[in-house]
N, C-alpha and C positions, 0 to 999 in steps of 0.2 A: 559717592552713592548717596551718602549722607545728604549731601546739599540738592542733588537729584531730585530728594524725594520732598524736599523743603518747599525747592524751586516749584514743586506740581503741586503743593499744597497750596500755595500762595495762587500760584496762576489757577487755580479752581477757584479758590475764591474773590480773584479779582473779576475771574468769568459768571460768579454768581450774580456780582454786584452789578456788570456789565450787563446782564441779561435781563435783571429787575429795570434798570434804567431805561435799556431798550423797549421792555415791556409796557412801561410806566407813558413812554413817550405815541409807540407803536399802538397803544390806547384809547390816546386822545386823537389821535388821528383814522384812527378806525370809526370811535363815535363820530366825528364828524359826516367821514364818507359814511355813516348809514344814517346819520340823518339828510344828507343830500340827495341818497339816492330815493329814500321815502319820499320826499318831500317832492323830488322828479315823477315820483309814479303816482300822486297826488295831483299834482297838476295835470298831468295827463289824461287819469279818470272825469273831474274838471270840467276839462277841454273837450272829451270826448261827450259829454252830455252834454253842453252847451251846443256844439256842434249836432249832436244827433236832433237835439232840441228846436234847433234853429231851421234845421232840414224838415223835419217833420212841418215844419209851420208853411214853408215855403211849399211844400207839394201841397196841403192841404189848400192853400192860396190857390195856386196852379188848378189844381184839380176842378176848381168850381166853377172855371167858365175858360170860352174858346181863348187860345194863346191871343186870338187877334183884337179880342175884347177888351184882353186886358190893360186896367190903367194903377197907375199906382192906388192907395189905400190900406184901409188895417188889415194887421194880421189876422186870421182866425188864431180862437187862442182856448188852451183846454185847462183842465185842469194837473194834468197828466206831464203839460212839457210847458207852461208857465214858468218863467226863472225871472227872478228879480234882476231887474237893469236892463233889459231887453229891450228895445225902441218895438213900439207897438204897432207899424205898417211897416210893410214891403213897398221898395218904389220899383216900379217897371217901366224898363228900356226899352226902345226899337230897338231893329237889327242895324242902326246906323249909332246908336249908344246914346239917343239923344231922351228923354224922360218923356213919358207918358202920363197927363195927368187932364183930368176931368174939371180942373179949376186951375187959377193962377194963383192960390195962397201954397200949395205945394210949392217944394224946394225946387229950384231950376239949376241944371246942372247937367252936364256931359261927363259919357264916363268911355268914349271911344278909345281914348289912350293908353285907359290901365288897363295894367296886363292879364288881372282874375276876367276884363271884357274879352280882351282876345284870347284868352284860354278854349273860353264859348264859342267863339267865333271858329275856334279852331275843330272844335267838333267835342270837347269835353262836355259832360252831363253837369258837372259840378265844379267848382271854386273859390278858392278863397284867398283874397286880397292881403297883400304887407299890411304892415300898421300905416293907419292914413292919420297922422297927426294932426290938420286942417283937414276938417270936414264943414257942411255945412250946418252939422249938428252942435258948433261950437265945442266938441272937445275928441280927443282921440276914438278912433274905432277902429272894426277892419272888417272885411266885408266876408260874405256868404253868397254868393250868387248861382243860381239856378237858369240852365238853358233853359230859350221857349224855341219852340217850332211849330210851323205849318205844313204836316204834309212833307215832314224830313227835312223841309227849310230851314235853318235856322230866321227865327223871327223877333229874338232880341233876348235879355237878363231880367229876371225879377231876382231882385236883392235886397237880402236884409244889412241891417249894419248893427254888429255887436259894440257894446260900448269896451275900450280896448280895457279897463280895469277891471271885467267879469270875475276874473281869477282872482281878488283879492279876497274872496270868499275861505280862498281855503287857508289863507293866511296864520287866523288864526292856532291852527292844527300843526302848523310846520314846525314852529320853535327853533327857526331860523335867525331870530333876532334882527337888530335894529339894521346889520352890514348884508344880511339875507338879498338874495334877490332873485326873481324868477322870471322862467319867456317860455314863449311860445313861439315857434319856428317852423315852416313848410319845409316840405320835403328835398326843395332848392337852395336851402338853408336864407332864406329869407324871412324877418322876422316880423311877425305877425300881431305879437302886442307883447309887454315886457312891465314888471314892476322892482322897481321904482318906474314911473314912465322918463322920468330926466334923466334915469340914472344910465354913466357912459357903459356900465357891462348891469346884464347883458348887451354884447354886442348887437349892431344893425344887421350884420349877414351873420351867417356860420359856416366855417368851412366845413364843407359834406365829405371833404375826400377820406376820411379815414370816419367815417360816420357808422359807421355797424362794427367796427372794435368798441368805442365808445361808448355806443349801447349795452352791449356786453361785459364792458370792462368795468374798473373800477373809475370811481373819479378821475379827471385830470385838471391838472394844474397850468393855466394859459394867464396871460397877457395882454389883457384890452391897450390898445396906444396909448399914451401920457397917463397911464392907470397904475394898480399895483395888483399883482398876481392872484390869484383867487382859482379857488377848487370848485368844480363843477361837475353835476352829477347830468345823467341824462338819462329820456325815457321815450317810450313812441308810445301813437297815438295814428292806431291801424286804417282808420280810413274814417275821413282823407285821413294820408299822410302826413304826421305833424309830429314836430319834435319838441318834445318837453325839459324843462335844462331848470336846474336849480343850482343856486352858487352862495363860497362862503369868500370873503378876505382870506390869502392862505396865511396873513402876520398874525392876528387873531389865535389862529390855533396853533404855530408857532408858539404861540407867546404861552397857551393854557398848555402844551406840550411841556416849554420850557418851567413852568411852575410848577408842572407833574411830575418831573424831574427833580427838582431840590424837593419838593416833598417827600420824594423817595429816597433822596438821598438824604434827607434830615433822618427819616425813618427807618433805614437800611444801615446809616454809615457808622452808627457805633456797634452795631452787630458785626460788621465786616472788618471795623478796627478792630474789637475783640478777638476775632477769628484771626485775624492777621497775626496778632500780638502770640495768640494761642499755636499755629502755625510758627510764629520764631521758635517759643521754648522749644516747640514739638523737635524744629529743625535744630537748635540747638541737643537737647539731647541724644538726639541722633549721633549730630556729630562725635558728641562724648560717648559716647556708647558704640560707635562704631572705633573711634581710639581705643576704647578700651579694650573689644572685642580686639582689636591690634595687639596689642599691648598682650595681652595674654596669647593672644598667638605665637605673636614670637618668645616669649616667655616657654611656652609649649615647647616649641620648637628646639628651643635653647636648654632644656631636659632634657629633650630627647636626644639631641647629642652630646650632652655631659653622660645620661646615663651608658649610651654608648660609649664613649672613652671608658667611663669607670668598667662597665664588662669587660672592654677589651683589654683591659690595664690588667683586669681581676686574673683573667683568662692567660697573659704573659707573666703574672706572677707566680700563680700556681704552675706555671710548666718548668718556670725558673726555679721553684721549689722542688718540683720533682726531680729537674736532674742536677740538683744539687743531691737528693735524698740519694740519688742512683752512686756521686761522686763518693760520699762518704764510705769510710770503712767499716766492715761489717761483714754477715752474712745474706750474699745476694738476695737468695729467695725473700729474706724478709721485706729489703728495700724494695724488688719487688712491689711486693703485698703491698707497701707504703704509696711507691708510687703509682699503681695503678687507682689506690684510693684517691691519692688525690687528682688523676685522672678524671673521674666519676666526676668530682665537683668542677673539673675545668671544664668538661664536656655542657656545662647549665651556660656558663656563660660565653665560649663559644657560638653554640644556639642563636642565644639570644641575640648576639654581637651581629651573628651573618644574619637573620631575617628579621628587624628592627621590632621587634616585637618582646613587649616588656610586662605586660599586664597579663598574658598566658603563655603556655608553652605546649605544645604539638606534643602529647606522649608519642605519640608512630617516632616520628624525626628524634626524638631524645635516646630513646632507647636504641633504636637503631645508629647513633650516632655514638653511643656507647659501648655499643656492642662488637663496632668497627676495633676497637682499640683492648677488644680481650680477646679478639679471634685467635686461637692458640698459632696461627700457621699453618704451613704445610707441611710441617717434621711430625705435625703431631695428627692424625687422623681421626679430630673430634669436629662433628658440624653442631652448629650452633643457630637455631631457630628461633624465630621467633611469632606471636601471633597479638596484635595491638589494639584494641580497641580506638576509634577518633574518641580519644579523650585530651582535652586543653586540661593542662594541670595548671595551676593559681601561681603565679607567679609575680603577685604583688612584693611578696618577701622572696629569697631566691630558697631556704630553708624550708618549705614545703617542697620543695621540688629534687632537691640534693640527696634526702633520706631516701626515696625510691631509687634515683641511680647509684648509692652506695650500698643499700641491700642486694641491688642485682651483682655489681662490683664483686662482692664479699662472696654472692653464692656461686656465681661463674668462675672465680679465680678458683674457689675451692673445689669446685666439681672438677676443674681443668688438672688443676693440683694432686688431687688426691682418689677421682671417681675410674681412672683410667689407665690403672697402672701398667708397665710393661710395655705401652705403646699400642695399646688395645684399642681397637674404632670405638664410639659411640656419639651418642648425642645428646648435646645440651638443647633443654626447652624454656622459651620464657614465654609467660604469660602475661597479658594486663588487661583486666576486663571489667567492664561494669558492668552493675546488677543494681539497678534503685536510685536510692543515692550512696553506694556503697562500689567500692574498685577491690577488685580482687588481683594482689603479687603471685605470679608461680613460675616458680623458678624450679625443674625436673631436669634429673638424666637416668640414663640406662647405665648407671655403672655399677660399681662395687659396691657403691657409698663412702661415703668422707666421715674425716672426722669433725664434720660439721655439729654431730648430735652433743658431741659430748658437753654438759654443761657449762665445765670449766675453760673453755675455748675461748679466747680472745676475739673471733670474726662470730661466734654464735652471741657472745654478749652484745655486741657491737649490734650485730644486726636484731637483737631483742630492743636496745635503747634508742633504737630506729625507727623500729617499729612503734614506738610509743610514742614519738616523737609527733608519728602519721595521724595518730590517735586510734590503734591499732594495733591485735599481738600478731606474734609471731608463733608459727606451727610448722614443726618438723616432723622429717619421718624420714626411714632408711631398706624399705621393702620395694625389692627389685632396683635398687639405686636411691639417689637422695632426692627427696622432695622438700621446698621451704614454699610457705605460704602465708603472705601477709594478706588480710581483709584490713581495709579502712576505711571512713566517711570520706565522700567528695562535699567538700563544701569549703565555701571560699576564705580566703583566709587573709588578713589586713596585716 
């Protein structure tokens, strides 16, 4: 039980230390996923002005003259949706993709093949192109393009080209560090522009098929090819559709994880040695304390049937005495008198002997167990009553308890003896009753009276130095038969 309760001490506290550790690590990895995911709905915001931004430029183009008019040229440009880095004209297509322009120092170029043209073509209002690494603009972009129509016709693209590093605006703000990286991604997980621009993750595609857990969820941790693993947060970007992705190295936080860890355990581990240390004595006292509580147990125990033998020893010596007393020569009646006295005192430890019980004693069961062994018979025509109070008499010593069944002893035999002579019915009454802290002896019959009163009486002496014994006197009387009355303290006695 002992070791039990050692074994739960120690495992609580190796569960504390486990818990701080887990918490210490579970931490550093939480900060990161909520700067990834900020940093994802950051770009998003971004994206989504830059795009709104870009749209607005394009219809206000549009707007200003017939689709069939138009040739390439500057943007209109406000003060409202202006953003630094924005290439400042729109170029516009036929419906065969081929450029429209009003001079030949414009850029010449086809755009039939890519797929934000056939988008349009396919009857979309709006689109926007992958990242186009080779442009004619000499450095990355990706496109915006806006349907024209004649009369429901399609009639060709007016397109802007963002420059593909727009997003490095919010850079600053993310606190992604130097392994950080960020993209932009269409809704066919196609990606759209990315920073670092070389850098191999973010990846070229994205896979969409589990793309709205993603969104939802927390970071996850992937695998770009010939790469090293890295956690990524992601975010959307309502229309168009576009997916925002921000990413860390996962060795990096690993590594701050793992340093978060021995900090905690530099910090934690002489508390939880002490604790442990504190936990041995614990369990060690235990164990000596639950021996001990052994040890006295069976010690206990080992009382309890020596004091047993000893009453039961007590109990066959006095009956050995008495008929020895009976054996001897003399006059009966007296041995008698002798041995029913020492009856009295066999009847205590009897008791005691048959209901293991050593520290009190049942007045009801005593008396009446005494009273078994002066019933005169049936030659003789005297009933013998009795009326008990539940009182436990002390029976720490056996000598508080012996004086009460030798005053009953002395006054029953005498009343038997001498209250009834001729063979005359009547009745013996015994009393034993509390009042307070006070037990009141009475011992009555309806007879002649005995020569109980008389001073000089050997059972009147006897049961006077009895009585004193109780710490109590003794009161007689002999009107209408004999009356004995002991009053004494109930109070315990060592």
């Amino acid at each position: 039980m002992a070791a039990g309760r050692a074994c739960r001490l120690a495992g609580a506290d190796a569960a504390m230390v486990g818990f701080l550790i887990w918490r210490s690590a579970a931490d550093v990895a939480e900060t990161a996923s909520d700067r990834l995911r900020a940093a994802a709905r950051v770009v998003a915001v971004e994206s989504r002005e830059v795009v709104a931004s870009t749209r607005a430029r394009l219809s206000r183009f549009v707007g200003e003259r017939p689709a069939g008019s138009l040739v390439t040229g500057a943007a209109p440009t406000s003060s409202t949706d202006e953003l630094q880095g924005l290439f400042g004209f729109v170029l516009v297509f036929d419906e065969t993709g081929h450029l429209k322009a009003d001079n030949s120092e414009q850029p010449t170029a086809g755009i039939a093949g890519r797929d934000y043209f056939k988008a349009l073509q396919a009857g979309a209002d709006w689109s926007t192109s992958g990242l186009l690494m080779q442009s004619v603009f000499g450095e990355p972009v990706f496109a915006i393009a806006r349907r024209l129509s004649t009369d429901n016709v399609f009639a060709g693209a007016a397109v802007m080209y963002v420059p593909a590093d727009v997003i490095m605006g919010a850079l600053p703000a993310l606190d992604l560090g130097e392994h950080g990286s960020l993209a932009l991604y269409r809704s066919d997980g196609v990606l759209v522009t990315r920073y670092p621009l070389d850098a191999a993750d973010p990846p070229a595609s994205l896979d969409v098929a589990d793309l709205p857990n993603r969104l939802k969820g927390p970071p996850v941790v992937g695998t770009v090819s010939g790469g090293e693993p890295r956690l990524t947060a992601f975010a959307s970007v309502d229309e168009p559709v576009l997916i925002a992705a921000a990413s860390l190295p996962q060795r990096p936080i690993d590594v701050a994880a793992s340093s978060r860890i021995m900090t905690t355990l530099f910090a934690v581990g002489p508390v939880a040695a002490v604790l442990l240390l504190v936990c041995g004595l614990m369990a060690l006292a235990l164990i000596r304390q639950e021996r001990h509580l052994r040890a006295l147990d069976e010690a206990a125990h080992l009382n309890e049937t020596l004091l047993q033998e000893i009453h039961h020893r007590l109990k066959n010596n006095l009956q050995m005495v008495a008929a020895m007393v009976r054996l001897q020569p003399g006059e009966e009646s007296d041995k008698q008198v002798l041995a029913s006295r020492i009856q009295a005192m066999t009847a205590v430890h009897q008791l005691m002997y048959e209901s293991n019980a050593y520290a009190s004693l049942d007045a009801g069961a005593y008396v009446a167990r005494l009273l078994e062994g002066l019933s005169p018979g049936k030659e003789r025509p005297v009933a013998i009553e009795q009326k008990v109070d539940p009182i436990r008499l002390s029976a720490d010593q056996v000598q508080p308890v012996q004086p009460i069944g030798l005053i009953i002893n002395e006054a029953v035999t005498n009343a038997v003896k001498h209250a009834f002579p001729d063979g005359r019915p009547g009745t013996i009454r015994v009393e034993l009753t509390q009042a307070g802290g006070f037990a009141e002896l009475v011992i009555v019959d309806d007879g002649v009276g005995s020569e109980l009163t008389a001073q000089n009486r050997m059972g009147s002496k006897l049961m006077r130095n009895l009585a004193r014994q109780l710490g109590g006197e003794l009161r007689t009387g002999a009107e209408k038969g004999t009356r004995v009355v002991v009053r004494f303290p109930l109070e315990e006695r060592r």
